[in-house]
C-alpha positions in Angstrom: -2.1 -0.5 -5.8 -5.5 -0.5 -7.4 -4.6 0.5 -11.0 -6.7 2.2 -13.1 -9.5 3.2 -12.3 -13.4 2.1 -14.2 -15.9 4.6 -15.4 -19.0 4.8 -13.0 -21.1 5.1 -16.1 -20.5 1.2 -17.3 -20.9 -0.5 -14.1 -23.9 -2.2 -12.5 -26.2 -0.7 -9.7 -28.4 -2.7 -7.7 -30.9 -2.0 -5.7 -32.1 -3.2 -2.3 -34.3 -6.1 -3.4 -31.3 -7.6 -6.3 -28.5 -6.9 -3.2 -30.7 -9.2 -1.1 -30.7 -11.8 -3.6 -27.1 -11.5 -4.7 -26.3 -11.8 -0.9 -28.9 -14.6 -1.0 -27.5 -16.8 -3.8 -23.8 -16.3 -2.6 -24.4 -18.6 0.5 -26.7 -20.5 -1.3 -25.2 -24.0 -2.3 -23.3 -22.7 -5.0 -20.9 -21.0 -4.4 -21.4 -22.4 -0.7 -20.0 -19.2 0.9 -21.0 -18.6 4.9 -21.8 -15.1 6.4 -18.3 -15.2 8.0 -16.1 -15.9 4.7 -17.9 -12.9 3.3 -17.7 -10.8 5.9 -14.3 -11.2 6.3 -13.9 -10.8 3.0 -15.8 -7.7 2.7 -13.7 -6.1 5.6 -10.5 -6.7 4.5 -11.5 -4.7 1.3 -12.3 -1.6 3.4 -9.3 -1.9 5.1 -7.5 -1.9 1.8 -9.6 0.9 0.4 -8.6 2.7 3.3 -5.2 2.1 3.2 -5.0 2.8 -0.5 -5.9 6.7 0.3 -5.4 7.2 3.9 -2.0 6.4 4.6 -1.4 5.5 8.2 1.4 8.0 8.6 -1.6 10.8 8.1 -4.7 9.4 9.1 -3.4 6.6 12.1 -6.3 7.1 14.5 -9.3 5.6 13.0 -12.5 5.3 15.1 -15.0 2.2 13.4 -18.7 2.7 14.5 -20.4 -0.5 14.0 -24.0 -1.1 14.0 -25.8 -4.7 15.4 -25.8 -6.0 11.5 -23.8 -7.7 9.3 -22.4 -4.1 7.8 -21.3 -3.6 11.7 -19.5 -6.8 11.3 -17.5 -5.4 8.2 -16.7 -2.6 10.6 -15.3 -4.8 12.9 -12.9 -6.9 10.4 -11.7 -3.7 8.5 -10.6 -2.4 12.9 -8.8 -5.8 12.8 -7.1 -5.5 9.6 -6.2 -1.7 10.5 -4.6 -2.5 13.4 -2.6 -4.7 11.3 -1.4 -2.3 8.9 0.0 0.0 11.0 -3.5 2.2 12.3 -4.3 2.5 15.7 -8.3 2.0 15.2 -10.7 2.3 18.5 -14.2 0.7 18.1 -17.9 2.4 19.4 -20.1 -0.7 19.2 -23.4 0.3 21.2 -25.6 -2.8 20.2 -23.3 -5.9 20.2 -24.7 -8.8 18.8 -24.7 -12.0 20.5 -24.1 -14.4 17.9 -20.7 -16.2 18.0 -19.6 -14.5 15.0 -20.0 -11.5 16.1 -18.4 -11.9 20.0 -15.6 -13.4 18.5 -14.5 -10.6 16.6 -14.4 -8.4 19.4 -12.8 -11.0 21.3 -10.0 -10.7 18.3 -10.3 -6.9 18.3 -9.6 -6.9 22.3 -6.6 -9.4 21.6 -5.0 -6.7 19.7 -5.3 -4.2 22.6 -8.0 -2.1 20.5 -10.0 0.1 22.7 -13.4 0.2 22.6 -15.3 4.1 22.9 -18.8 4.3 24.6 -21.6 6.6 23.1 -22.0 8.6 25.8 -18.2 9.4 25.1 -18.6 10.3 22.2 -21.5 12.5 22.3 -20.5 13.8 25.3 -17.9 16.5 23.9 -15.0 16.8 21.5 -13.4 13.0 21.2 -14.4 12.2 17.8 -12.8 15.2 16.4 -9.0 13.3 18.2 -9.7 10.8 15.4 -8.0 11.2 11.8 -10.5 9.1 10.3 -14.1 7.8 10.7 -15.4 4.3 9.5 -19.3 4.5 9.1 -20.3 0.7 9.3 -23.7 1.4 11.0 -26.3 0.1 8.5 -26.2 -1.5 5.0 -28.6 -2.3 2.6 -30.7 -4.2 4.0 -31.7 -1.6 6.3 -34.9 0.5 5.9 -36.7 3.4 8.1 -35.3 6.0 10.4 -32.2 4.8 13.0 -33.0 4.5 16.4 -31.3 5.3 19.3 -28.0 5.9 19.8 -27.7 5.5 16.1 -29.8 8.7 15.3 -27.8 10.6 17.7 -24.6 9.3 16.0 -25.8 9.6 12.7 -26.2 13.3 13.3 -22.8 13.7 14.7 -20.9 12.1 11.9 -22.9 14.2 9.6 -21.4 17.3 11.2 -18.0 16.5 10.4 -18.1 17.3 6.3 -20.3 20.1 7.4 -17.8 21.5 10.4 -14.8 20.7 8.0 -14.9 23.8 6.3 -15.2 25.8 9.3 -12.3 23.8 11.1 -9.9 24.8 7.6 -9.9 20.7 6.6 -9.1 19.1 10.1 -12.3 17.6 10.6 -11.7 13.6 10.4 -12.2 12.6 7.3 -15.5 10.2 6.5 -15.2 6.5 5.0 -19.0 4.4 4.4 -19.0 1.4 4.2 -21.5 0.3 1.6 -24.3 2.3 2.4 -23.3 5.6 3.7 -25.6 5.6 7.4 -28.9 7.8 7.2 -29.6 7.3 3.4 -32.0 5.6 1.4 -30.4 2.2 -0.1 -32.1 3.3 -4.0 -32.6 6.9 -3.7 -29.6 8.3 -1.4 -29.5 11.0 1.1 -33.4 11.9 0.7 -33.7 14.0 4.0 -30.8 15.6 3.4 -29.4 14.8 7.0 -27.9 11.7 6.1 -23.8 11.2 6.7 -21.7 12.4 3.2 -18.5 10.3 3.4 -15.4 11.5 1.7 -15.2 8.0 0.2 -17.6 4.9 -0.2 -16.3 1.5 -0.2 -19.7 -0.3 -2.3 -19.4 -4.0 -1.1 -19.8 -7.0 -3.8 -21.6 -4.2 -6.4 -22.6 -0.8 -5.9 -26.0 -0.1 -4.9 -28.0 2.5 -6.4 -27.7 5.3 -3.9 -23.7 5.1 -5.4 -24.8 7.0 -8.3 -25.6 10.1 -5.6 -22.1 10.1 -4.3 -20.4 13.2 -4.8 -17.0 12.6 -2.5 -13.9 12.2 -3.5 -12.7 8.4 -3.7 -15.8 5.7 -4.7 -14.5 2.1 -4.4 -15.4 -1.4 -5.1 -14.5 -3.9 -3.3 -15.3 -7.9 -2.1 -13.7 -9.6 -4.3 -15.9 -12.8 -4.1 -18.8 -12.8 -7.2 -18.0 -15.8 -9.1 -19.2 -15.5 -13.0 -22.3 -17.6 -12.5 -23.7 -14.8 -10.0 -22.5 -12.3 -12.4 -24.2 -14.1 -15.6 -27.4 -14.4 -13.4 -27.8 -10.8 -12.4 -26.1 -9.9 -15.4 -23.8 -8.3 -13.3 -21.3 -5.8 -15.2 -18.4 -4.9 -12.5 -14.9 -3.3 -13.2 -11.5 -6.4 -12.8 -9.1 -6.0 -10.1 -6.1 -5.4 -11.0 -3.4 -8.0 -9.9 -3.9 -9.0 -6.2 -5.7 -5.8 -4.9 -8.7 -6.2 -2.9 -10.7 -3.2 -4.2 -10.4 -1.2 -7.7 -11.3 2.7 -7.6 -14.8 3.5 -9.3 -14.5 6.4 -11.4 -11.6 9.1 -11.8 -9.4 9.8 -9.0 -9.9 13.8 -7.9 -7.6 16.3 -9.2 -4.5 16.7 -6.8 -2.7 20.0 -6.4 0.4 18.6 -6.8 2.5 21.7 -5.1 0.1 21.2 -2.0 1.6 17.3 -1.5 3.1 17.3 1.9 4.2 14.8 4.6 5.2 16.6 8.2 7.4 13.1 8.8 7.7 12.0 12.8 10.4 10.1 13.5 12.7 9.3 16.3 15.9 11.2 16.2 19.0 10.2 14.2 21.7 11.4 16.4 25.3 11.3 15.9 25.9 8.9 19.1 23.4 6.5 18.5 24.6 5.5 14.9 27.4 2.5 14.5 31.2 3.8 13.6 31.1 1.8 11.0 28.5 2.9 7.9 28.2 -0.5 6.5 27.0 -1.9 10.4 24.2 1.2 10.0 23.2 0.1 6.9 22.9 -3.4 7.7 20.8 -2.1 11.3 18.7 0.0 9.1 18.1 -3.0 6.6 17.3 -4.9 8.9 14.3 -2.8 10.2 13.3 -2.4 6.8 12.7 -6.4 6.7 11.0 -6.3 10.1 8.8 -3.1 8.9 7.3 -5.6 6.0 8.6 -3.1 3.4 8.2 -4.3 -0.2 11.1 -4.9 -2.0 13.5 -3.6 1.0 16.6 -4.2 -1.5 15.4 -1.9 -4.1 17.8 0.7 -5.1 18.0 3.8 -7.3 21.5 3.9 -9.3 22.6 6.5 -10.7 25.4 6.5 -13.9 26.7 8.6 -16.0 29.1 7.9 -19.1 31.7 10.5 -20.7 29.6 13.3 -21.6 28.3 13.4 -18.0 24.8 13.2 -18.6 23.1 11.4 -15.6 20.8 8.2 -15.9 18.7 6.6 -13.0 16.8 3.7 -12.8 15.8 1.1 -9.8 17.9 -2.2 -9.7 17.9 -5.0 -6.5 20.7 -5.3 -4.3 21.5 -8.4 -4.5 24.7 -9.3 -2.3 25.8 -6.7 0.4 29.3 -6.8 2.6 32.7 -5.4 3.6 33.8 -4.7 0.0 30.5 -3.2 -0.9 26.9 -3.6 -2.7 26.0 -5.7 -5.6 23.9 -6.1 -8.3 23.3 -7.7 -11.7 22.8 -6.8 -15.0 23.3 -7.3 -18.8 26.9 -5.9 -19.7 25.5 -4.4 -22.9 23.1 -2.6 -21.0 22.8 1.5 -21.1 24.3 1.3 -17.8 27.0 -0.7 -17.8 28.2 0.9 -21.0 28.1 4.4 -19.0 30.0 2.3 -16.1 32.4 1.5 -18.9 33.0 5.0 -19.5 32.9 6.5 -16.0 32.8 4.0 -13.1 31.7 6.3 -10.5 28.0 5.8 -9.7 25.7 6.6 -7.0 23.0 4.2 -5.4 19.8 5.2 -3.0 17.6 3.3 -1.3 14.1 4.9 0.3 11.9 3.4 2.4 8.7 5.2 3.0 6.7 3.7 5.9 10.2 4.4 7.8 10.7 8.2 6.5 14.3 6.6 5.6 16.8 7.3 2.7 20.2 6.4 2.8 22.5 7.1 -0.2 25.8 5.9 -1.6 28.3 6.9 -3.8 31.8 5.5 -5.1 33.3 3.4 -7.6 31.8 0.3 -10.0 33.4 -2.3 -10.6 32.7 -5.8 -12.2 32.2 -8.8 -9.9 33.9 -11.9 -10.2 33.0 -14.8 -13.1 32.5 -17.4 -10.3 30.6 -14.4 -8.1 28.0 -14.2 -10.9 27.7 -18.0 -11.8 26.8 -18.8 -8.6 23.6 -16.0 -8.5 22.9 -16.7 -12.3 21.9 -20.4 -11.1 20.3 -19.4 -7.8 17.9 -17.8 -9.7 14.4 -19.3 -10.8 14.9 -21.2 -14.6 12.5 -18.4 -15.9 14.6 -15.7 -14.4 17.4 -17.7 -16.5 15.9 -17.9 -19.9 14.7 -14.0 -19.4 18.4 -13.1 -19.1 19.1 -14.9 -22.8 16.5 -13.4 -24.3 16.6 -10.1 -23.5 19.5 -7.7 -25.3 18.6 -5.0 -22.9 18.3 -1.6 -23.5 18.6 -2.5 -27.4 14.8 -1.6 -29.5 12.8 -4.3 -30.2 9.4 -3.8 -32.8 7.6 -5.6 -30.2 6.6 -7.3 -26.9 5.6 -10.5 -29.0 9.2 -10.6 -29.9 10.1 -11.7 -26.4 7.3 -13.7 -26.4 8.6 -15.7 -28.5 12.7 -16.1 -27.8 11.2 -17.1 -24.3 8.6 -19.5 -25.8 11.5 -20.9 -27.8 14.0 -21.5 -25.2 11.5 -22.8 -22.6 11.4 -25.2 -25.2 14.8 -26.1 -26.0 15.5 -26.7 -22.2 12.4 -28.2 -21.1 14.1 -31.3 -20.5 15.9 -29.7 -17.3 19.5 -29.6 -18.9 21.3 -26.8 -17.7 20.6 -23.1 -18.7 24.2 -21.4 -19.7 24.9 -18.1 -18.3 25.4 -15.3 -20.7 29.0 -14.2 -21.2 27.5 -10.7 -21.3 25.4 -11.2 -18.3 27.1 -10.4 -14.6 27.6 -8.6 -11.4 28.6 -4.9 -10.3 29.9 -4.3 -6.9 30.0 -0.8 -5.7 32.6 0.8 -3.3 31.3 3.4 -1.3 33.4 6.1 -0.4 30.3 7.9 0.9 27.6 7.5 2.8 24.3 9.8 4.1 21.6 8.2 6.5 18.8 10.8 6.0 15.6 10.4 8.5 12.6 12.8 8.1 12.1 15.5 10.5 8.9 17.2 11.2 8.8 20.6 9.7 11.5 19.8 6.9 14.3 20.0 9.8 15.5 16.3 8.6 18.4 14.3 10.1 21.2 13.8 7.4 24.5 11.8 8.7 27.1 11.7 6.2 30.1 9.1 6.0 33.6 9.7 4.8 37.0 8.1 5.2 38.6 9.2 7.3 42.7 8.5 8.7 43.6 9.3 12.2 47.3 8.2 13.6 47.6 5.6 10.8 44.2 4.0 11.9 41.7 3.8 8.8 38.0 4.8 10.2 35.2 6.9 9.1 33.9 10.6 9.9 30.3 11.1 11.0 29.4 14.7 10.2 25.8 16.3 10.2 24.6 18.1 7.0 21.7 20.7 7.0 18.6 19.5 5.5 
């Protein structure tokens, strides 16, 4: 995620001449970097802009038209990375360049089975509208004067697309620049008024001044790559990225209709043969492709809890220990939770995982794990992880973050010289016991599978019964 996003009023705009020289000094000798670092740099943030709008659920068939510049070359690493997040890009490159740089990343883009479109394709009917998104890498800033052919030809027909999009009620692909959206003046913007206008603009290292003319909905930054000397020197003033992210969003995200939010989910059908008799073997399957699917944080689970006067409380925990008898997590005893567990140990655990369109829910009874059961994860865990769990009294009020600052300060302290970290008596496992389980996989059209688990006794034999609810 990309945080918050930076007002377009306190940034820096360059224009063509300063982007040159900012270009210039980065592979200078300090900071050494080569035209390939950067580009690959600079491509991998498109991809992540991209991905940080577009999911690939919605918008999987991306078409990147490169150009025979450098700005084509961010067009080609963004395919690459696409592919690798789950898109299925396809590539119109008319003018290949012939520099090693460049023939290897088609030679990588080829590896990956991505198809490369001709021009003549293109412009010879309705193909580009097939595409959910478009990736205008044509020109950048150093280019100047009027495109030449095919580019001019192309230019014109991504253009159409924000025009058409009205007239086609939305389904028009939608338009991503990269840098410099293609047909407009790096300084002063679309001038002739025929230039392409992107639904979003990924500005590359800082934006240039044609940024300030962008009207469309998502304006990132990204190239994460300007060390503070060429930011001192050009007295560069550009917005921090937040955590690991490769881009940070420019201005104020656009005002969502939140009653108009909709995925139509495709998914292969969850059918009543095809699951394992046993629910626990079904979880374990689905977990499993959960792992392989690169989900983050595949063990993360709502519970659900409530105490004697029945009023529900959620909140995400880890599953940390999974098997015959059940699912496991820990937690501090004094917690909100574990005193409603206290009071009423039936609780209720979900797990969603998005890129899969899968939820599967459990329900049943709490109970505490064993001493030795929790010792043995309390000291698995990282020393930090350790002194966190002595100093926080959780759920209690506190005046104040620096208040844990402190206790932890303290205690990193006290044990910095490796001895042994005690275990709080107050600090354990939960194991829950399902009696009930629903696999839920989403259906196009809200017509959802939903496979629910429940014991079930037939001629003495101890089993479970698969029954389908409506969605």
């Amino acid at each position: 995620m990309t945080g918050r996003a930076f007002s377009s009023d306190s940034i820096s705009y360059l224009t063509q001449r300063e982007a040159a020289e900012v270009d210039e000094m980065l592979m200078g000798p300090a900071p050494g970097f080569s035209v390939d670092q950067l580009m690959e740099l600079a491509g991998l943030s498109v991809a992540s802009a991209v991905a940080e709008v577009y999911a690939p659920a919605e918008f999987n068939r991306v078409l990147a038209i490169c150009g025979p510049g450098n700005n084509g070359g961010d067009g080609l690493v963004a395919a690459r990375h696409l592919r690798h997040f789950g898109y299925a890009p396809a590539v119109c490159y008319p003018k290949r360049a012939q520099k090693p740089l460049f023939t290897g990343l088609v030679t990588q883009l080829e590896s990956l089975s991505v198809p490369f479109v001709s021009v003549e394709d293109l412009l010879g009917g309705e193909l580009l509208n097939g595409f959910d998104l478009v990736l205008d890498a044509m020109f950048g800033f150093s280019f100047c004067g009027a495109p030449r052919a095919p580019f001019d030809e192309l230019v014109r027909l991504v253009a159409c697309l924000s025009r058409d999009k009205a007239e086609r009620d939305g389904k028009s692909p939608v338009v991503v620049a990269v840098d410099v959206p293609s047909g407009w003046d790096v300084e002063e913007g679309d001038v002739s008024g025929e230039g392409i206008k992107p639904d979003m603009l990924v500005s590359l290292t800082a934006p240039k001044l044609c940024a300030k003319r962008f009207s469309g909905a998502h304006h990132f930054l990204g190239g994460r790559f300007v060390p503070p000397a060429v930011a001192e020197k050009f007295n560069l003033c550009l917005p921090p990225y937040p955590g690991s992210a490769m881009c940070v969003r420019i201005g104020k995200a656009p005002q969502v209709d939140i009653s108009a939010l909709r995925v139509n989910y495709v998914s292969p059908e969850l059918l009543e043969e095809d699951v394992e008799p046993d629910p626990m073997d079904q979880f374990r399957k689905w977990f499993d492709d959960a792992l392989a699917a690169g989900i983050r944080e595949p063990n993360a689970m709502a519970l659900s809890t409530s105490g004697k006067d029945g009023k529900p409380s959620s909140r995400m925990v880890l599953l940390k220990g999974v098997d015959q008898d059940g699912f496991v997590w820990y937690t501090n005893y004094e917690s909100r939770k574990a005193r409603e567990i206290s009071e009423n140990p039936n609780a209720a655990i979900m797990f969603f995982w998005d890129s899969l369109n899968r939820q599967v829910r459990v329900e049943g009874a709490v109970e505490k794990v064993s001493k030795e059961e929790s010792e043995q994860y309390f000291y698995s865990r990282p020393r930090g992880s350790q002194i966190g769990a002595l100093v926080s009294k959780q759920s209690s009020v506190i005046p104040g973050r620096h208040v844990l600052a402190q206790l932890y300060k303290q205690l990193e302290e006290k044990f910095s010289d490796g001895s042994g970290i005690p275990k709080p008596g107050n600090w354990g496992g939960y194991r829950l016991k399902p009696r009930l389980y629903e696999f839920w996989q989403g259906q196009p059209s809200r017509l959802h599978d939903r496979l629910q688990y429940t014991p079930d006794e037939t001629e003495g034999k101890k089993g479970w019964r698969v029954v389908r609810l409506a969605p």
